[in-house]
C-alpha positions as a LaTeX table, in Angstrom:
\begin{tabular}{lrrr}
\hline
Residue & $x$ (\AA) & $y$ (\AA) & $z$ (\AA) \\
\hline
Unk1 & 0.00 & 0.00 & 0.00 \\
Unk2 & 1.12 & 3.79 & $-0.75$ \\
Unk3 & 3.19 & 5.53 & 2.10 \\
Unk4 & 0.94 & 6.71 & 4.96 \\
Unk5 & $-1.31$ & 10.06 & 4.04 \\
Unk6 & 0.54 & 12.91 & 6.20 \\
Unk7 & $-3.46$ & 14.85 & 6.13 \\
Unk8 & $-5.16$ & 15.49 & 9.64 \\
Unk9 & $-6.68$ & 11.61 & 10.31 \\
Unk10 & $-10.03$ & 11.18 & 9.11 \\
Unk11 & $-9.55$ & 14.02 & 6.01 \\
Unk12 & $-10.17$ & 13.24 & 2.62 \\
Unk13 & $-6.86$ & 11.90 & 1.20 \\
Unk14 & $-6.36$ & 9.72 & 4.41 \\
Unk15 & $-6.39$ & 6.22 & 4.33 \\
Unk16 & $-6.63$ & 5.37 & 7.99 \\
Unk17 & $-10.20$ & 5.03 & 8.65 \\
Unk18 & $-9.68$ & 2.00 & 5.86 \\
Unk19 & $-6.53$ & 1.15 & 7.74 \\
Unk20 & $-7.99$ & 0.92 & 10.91 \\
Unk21 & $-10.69$ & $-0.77$ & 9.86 \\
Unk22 & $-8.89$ & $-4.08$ & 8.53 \\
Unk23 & $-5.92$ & $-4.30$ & 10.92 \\
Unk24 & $-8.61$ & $-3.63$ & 13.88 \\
Unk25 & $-11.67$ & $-4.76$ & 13.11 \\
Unk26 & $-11.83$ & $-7.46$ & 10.53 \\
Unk27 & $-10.11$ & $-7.58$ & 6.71 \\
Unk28 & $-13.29$ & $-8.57$ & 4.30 \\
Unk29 & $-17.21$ & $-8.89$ & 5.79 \\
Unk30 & $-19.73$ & $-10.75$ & 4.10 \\
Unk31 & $-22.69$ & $-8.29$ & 5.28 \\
Unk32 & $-21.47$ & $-5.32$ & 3.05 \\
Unk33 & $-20.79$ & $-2.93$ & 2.15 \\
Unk34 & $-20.89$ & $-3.52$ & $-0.56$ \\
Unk35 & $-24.23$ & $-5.82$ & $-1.34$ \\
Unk36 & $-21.93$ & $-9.13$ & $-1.85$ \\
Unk37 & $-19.58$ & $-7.95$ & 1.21 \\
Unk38 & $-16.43$ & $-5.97$ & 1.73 \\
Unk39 & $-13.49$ & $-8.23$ & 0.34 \\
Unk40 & $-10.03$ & $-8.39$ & 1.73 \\
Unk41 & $-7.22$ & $-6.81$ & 1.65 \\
Unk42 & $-6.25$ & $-6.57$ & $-2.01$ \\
Unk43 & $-8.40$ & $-8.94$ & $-3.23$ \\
Unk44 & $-10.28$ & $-8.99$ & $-6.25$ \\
Unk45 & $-14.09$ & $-10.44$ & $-6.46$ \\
Unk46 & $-14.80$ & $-13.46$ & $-8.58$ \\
Unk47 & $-16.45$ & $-11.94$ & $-11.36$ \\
Unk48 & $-13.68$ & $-10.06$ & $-11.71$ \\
Unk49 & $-11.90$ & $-12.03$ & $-14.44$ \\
Unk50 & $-9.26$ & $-13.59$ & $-14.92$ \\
Unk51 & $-8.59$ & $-11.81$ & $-18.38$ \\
Unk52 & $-8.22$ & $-8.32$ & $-17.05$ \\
Unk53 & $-5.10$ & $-6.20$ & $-17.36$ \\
Unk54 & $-3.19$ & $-5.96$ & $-14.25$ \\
Unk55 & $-3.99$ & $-3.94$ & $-11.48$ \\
Unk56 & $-1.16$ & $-1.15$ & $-11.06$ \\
Unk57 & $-1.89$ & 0.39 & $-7.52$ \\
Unk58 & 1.06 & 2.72 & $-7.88$ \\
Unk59 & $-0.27$ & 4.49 & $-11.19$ \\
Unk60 & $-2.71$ & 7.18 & $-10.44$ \\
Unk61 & $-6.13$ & 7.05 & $-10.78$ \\
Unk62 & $-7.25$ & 8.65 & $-13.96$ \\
Unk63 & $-10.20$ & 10.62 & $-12.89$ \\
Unk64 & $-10.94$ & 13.40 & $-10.57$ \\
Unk65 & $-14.41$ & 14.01 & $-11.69$ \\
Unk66 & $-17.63$ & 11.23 & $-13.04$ \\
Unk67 & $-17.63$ & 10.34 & $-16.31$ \\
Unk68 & $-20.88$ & 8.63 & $-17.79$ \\
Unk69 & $-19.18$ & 6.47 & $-21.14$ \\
Unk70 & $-22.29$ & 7.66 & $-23.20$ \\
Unk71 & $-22.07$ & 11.06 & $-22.09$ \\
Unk72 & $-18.20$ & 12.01 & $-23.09$ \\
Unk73 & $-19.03$ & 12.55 & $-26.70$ \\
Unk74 & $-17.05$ & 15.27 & $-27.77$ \\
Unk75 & $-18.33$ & 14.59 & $-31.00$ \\
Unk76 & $-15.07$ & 12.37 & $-32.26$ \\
Unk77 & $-15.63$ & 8.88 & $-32.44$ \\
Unk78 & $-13.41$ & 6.76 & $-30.72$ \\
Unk79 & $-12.61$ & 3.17 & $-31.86$ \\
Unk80 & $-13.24$ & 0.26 & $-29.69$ \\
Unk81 & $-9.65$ & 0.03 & $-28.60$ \\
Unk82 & $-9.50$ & 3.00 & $-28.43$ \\
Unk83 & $-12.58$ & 3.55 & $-26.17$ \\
Unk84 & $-11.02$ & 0.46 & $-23.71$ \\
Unk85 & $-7.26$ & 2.19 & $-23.49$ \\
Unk86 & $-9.13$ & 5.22 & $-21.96$ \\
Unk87 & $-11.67$ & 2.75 & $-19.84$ \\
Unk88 & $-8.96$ & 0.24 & $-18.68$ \\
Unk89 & $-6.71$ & 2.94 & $-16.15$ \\
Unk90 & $-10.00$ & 3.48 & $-14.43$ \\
Unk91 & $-10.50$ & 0.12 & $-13.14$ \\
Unk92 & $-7.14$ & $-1.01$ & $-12.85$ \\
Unk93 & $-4.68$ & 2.02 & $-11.86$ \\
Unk94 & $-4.17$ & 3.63 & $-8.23$ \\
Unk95 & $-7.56$ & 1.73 & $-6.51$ \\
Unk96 & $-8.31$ & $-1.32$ & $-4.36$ \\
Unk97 & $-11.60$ & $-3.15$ & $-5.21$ \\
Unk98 & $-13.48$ & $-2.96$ & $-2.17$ \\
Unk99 & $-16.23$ & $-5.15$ & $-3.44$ \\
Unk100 & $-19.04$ & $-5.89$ & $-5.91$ \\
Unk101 & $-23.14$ & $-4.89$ & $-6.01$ \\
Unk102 & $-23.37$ & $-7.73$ & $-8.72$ \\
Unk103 & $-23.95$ & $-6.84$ & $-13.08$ \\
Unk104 & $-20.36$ & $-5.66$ & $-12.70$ \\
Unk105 & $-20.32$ & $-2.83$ & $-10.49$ \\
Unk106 & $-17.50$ & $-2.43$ & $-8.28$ \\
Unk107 & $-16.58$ & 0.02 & $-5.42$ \\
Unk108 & $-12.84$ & 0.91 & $-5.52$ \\
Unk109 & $-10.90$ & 2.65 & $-2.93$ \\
Unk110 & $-8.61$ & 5.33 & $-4.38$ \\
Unk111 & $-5.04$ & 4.78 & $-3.35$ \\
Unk112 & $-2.96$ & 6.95 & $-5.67$ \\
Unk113 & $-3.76$ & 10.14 & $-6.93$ \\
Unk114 & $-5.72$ & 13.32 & $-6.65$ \\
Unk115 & $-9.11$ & 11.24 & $-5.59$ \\
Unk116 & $-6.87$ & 9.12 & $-2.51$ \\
Unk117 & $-9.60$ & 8.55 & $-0.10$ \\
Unk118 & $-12.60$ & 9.07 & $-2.37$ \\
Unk119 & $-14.45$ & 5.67 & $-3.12$ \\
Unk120 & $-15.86$ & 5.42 & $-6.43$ \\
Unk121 & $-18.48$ & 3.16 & $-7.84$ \\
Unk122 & $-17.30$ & 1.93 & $-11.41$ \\
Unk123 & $-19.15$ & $-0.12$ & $-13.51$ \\
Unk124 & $-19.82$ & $-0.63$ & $-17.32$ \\
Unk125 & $-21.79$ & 2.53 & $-17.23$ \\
Unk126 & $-19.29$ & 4.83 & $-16.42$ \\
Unk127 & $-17.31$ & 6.07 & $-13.34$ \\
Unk128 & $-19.22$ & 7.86 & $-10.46$ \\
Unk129 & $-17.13$ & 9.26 & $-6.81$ \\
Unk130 & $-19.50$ & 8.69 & $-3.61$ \\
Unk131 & $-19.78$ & 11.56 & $-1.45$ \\
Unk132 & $-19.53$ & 15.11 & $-3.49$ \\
Unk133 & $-21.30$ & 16.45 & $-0.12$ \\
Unk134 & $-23.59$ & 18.23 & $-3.02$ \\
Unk135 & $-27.40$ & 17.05 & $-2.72$ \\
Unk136 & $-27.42$ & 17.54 & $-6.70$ \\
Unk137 & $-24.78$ & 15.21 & $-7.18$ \\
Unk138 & $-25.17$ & 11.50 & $-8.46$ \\
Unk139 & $-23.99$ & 10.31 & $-5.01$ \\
Unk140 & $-24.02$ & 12.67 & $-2.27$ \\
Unk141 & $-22.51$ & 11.77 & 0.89 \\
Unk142 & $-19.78$ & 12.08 & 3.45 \\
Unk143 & $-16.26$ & 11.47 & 1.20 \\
Unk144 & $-14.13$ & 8.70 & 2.18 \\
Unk145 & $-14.36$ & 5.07 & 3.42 \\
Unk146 & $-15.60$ & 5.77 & 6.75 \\
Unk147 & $-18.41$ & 8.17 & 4.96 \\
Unk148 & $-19.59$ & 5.50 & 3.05 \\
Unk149 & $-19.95$ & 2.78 & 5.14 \\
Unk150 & $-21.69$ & 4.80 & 7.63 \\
Unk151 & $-24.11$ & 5.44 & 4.45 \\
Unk152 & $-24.59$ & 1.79 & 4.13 \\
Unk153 & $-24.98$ & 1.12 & 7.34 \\
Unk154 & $-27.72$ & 3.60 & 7.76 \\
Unk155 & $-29.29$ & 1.84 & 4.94 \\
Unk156 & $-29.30$ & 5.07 & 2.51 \\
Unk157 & $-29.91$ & 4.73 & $-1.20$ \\
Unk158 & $-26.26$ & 4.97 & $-2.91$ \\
Unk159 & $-28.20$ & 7.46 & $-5.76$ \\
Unk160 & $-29.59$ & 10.82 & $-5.24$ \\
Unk161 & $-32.69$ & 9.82 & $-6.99$ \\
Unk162 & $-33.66$ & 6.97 & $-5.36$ \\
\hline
\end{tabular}
């Protein structure tokens, strides 16, 4: 894992409440979050693939901002490879997969990068941070690991409009 965050404990950027919550309380729970339970340490689920690039934890994470697939049509075409170089950084660089809600959608912690300590939900839809702290965003929320499991645990919708 990246060198310890040098932020005040508990901001965004920090790792510990993640930290703290696998070396003191338990690594992986089948209750959730998320709905098929929080896997260990550096663990992938098993619908993950075995075909998949490999995960580089030390590259950043591409994104600092959601990004819909559909919606990033600048009006240029891009080719399917194309259209997977850009896709493939934002499930495999700078993130740990923290778990699965099933039909391929995957929480990832951010480890490297502007977004450390943001968890984002990424699926084949597109890429979406939890916890903007903006009621008109996708996912509003408390940032971080320890913001979004106190979400789940408080049973909240993930989705502003739900």
């Amino acid at each position: 894992m990246p060198a310890v965050s040098r932020s005040t404990p508990g901001a965004l950027g920090d790792l510990s409440p993640y930290r703290t919550f696998v070396a003191e309380i338990c690594d992986g729970l089948r209750a959730g979050p998320p709905h098929y339970g929080l896997l260990p340490f550096a663990k992938t689920p098993s619908d993950w693939g075995s075909d998949r690039p490999e995960r580089l934890l030390a590259e950043p994470f591409p994104l600092t901002e959601a990004w819909l697939w559909e919606a990033d049509d600048d009006g240029t075409a891009l080719s399917e490879q194309e259209f997977d170089d850009r896709v493939e950084p934002v499930f495999n660089h700078g993130s740990l997969v923290l778990g699965t809600d099933g039909c391929g959608m995957y929480w990832h912690l951010i480890v490297t990068g502007p977004q450390r300590g943001h968890v984002w939900l990424i699926d084949e839809n597109g890429a979406i941070p939890f916890g903007t702290r903006s009621d008109a965003s996708l996912m509003p929320g408390v940032p971080g690991f320890a913001g979004w499991a106190t979400h789940w645990a408080q049973d909240r919708s993930w989705f502003a409009d739900d």
